[in-house]
N, C-alpha and C positions, 0 to 999 in steps of 0.2 A: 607468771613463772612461780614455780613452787619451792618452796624452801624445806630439804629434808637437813631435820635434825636429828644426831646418831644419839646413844642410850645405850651404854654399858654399864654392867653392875647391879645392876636390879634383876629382884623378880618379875612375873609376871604380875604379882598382885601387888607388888609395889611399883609397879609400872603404871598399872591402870588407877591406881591411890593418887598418885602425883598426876597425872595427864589425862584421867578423865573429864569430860565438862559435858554438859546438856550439848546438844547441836554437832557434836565432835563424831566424824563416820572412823567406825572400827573396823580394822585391816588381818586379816588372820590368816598364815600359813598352815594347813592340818598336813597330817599323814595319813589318813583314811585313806583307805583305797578311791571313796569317790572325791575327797580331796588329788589325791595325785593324779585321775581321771582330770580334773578342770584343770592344776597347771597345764598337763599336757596338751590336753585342748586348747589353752591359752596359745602357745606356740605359734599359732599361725597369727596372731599380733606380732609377731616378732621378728626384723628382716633375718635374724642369725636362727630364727628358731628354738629360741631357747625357751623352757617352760615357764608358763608364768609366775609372780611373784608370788599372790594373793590367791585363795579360793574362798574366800567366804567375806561378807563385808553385816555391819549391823551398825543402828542409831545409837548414840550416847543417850540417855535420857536425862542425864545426869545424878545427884545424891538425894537419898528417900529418907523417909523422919526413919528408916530402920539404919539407918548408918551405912548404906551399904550403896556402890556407883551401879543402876541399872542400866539394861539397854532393850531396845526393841528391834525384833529383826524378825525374816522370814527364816525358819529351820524346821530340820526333820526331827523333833525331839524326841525318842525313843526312850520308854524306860518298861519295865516289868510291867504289864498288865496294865501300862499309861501309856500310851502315843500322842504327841500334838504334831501336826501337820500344818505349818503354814506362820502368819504373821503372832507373836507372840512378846510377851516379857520376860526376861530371864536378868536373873542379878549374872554382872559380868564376872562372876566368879566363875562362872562354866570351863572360862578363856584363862586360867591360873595353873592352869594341869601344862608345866612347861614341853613337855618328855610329847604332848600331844599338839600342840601351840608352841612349835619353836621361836617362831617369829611373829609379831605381833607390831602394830600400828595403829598409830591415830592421826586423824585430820583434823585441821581446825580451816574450814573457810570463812569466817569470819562475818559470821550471820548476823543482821542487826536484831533488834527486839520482837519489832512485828516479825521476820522470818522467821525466826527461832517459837515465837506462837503459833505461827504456823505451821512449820515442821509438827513440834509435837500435837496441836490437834489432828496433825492429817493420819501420823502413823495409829493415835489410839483409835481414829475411828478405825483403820484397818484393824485392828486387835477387839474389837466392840464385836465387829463387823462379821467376825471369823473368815478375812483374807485367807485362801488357801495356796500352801508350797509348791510350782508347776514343776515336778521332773520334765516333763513332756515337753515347757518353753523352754527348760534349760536346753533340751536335746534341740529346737526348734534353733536358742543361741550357738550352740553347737557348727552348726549349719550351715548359719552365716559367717561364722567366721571362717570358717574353710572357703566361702564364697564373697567375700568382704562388699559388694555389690550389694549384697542384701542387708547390711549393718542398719543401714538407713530406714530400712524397709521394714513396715511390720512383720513380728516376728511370725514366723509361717505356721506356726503351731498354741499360738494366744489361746488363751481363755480367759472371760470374764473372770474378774475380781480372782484373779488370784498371781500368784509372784514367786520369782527366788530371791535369792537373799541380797541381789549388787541389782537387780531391778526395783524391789522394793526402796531400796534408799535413794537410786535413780529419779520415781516418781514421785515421794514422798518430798524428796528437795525439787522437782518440777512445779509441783503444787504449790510450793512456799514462793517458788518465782525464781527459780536458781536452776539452773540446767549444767549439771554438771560435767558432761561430754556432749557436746552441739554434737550432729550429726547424725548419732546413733540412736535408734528406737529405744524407749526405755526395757522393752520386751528384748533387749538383745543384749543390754549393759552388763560388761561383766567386773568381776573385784579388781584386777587390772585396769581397767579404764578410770575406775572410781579414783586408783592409784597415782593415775598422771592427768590429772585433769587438766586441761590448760586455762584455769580457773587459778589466781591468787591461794595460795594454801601453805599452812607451815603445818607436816608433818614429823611428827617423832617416829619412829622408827628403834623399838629396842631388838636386836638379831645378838642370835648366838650358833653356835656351832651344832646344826643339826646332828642325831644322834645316825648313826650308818643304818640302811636295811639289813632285816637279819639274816637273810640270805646271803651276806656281804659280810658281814660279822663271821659265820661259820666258815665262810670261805676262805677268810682270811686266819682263823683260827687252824684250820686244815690244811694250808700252804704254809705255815709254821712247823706245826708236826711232821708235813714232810721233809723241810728243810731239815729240821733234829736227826730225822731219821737214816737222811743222804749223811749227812755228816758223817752220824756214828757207826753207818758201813763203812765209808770212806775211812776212818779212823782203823775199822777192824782190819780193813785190807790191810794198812799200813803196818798193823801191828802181824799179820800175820806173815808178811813178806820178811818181816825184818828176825 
């Protein structure tokens, strides 16, 4: 049984200052378009349908002689005339952009010593390795959760040595001898499952008040102007009757 502990008041980067530790899995809400793609895909884990918590999950590495809390995870990392693809190291600074990361978590399952050697040599050989980022298994986990028969099943769309981001931490803790959601292929594990494991766990959890889409922003800014506007006929009528 897992124990969520709530976190108000902080940043993101004073979130992960105090709560990050080596071996700890990190939980992340985005707003990307392909983030709101995976909640909503998530859905179908859900009996009311609702979209899931989590789209993206990553290993704590924990603190480097540069001062700074790393992690290792599978991501699409895109920048100017740079792209990585796949299993990678990134300081958890990435994860501090609140406006982009409204919500944000950590796990602690509470890994002994040899586990936690293990974790971490399993993930750097993937990062040595150049594990690659499968869209295609995600689309494969996709799949199966619209078909929950398949969960179990390997993912219909595998490929050799490569991963998303809630499988790579999936096998990476399988490796160390921790199966973090029995039943499901690690090729199918998604950041949701990671989130309720039925594994011992004390989760923090800091949430705050997502910001509205902006389509919903204008909308409501627009149903404003017109309310002013009904008024201030309304008003003319009155003043012209009278």
């Amino acid at each position: 049984m897992g124990e969520i502990i709530p976190v108000r008041g902080l940043s993101n980067s004073d979130f992960f200052t105090r709560h990050a530790a080596a071996g700890r899995v990190g939980l992340v809400a985005g707003t990307s378009w392909a983030d709101r793609l995976i909640a909503r895909a998530e859905r179908h884990l859900n009996e009311d349908k609702s979209w899931g918590s989590w789209t993206h999950a990553f290993l704590c590495q924990g603190q480097r002689a540069d001062g700074r809390h790393w992690v290792v995870e599978s991501d699409l990392d895109v920048h100017r005339k740079h792209t990585r693809l796949g299993v990678q190291e990134n300081r958890v600074d990435k994860y501090h952009d609140e406006a982009t990361y409204s919500t944000v978590a950590l796990v602690d399952f509470g890994l002994g010593e040899e586990q936690l050697r293990a974790l971490v040599h399993e993930s750097l050989e993937l990062v040595a390795t150049r594990a690659k980022y499968s869209i295609r298994e995600l689309l494969g986990t996709m799949l199966a959760m619209k078909r929950p028969q398949l969960r179990g099943e390997a993912n219909r769309m595998a490929r050799d040595h490569s991963f998303y981001c809630s499988a790579f931490v999936q096998h990476v803790f399988r490796r160390a001898g921790v199966d973090l959601f029995p039943g499901v292929d690690v090729k199918n594990t998604t950041p949701d499952d990671l989130g309720r494991s039925p594994l011992p766990f004390r989760m923090w959890v800091l949430e705050r008040e997502r910001p509205k889409p902006l389509l919903k922003q204008v909308a409501g800014r627009v149903r404003k102007r017109l309310a002013v506007h009904r008024r201030a006929r309304r008003i003319a009528r009155g003043s012209s009757k009278a």
